[in-house]
N, C-alpha and C positions, 0 to 999 in steps of 0.2 A: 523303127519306132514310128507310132503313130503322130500325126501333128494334133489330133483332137482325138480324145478319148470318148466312147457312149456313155454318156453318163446315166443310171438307174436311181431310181426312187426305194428301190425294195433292198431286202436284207438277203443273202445268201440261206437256201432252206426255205421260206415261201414263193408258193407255185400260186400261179394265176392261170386263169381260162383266158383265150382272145377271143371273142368274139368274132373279130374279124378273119380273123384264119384262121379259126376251129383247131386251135391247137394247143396247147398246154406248153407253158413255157415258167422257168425259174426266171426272178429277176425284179422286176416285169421287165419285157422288151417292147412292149407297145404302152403306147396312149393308155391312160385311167380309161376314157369313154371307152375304151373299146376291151374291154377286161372285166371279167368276176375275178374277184381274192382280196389278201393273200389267204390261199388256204396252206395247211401245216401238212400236207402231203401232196406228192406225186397225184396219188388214186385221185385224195378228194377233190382235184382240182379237174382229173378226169372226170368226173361225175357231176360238172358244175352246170351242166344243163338239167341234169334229172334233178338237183335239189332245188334250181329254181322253179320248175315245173313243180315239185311237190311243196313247196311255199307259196307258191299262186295259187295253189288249187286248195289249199286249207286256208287263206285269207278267203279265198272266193264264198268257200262253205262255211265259215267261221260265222255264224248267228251275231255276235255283238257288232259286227260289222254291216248289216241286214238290218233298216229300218222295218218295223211289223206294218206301218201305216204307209203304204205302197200311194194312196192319192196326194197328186201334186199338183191338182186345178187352181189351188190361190197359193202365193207363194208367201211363204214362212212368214210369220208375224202380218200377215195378211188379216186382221179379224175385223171385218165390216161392220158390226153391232147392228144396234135397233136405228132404222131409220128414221128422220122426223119428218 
């Protein structure tokens, strides 16, 4: 018998990606920071870099997120008026 048990954050049935060791684990066995999930499968937890990649890249393209007025020479609330 162990004298200290690993104690887990997660429920049995949610899978996590590690970042750190590229590897897919039930549990979690690692650190929050170093983990995506929990996801509700095996698979989707494999897949946890490709879904991040296609969430970055539709934030990236995503128009409401994209100022139209690209000039940033005076800064916000910047307005100089009429001089005297």
């Amino acid at each position: 018998m162990a004298l200290f048990k690993k104690r887990t954050v997660g429920k049995p049935g949610e899978w996590y990606y590690c970042l750190e060791h590229k590897k897919v684990e039930e549990g979690p066995e690692c650190p929050a920071q170093n983990r995506f999930g929990p996801y509700t499968s095996r698979e989707a937890a494999q897949h946890a870099m490709d879904t991040a990649r296609d969430r970055n890249l539709e934030w990236d393209t995503d128009p409401k997120w994209h100022d139209e007025n690209t000039d940033r020479s005076s800064p916000p609330g910047d307005n100089p008026g009429p001089s005297h």
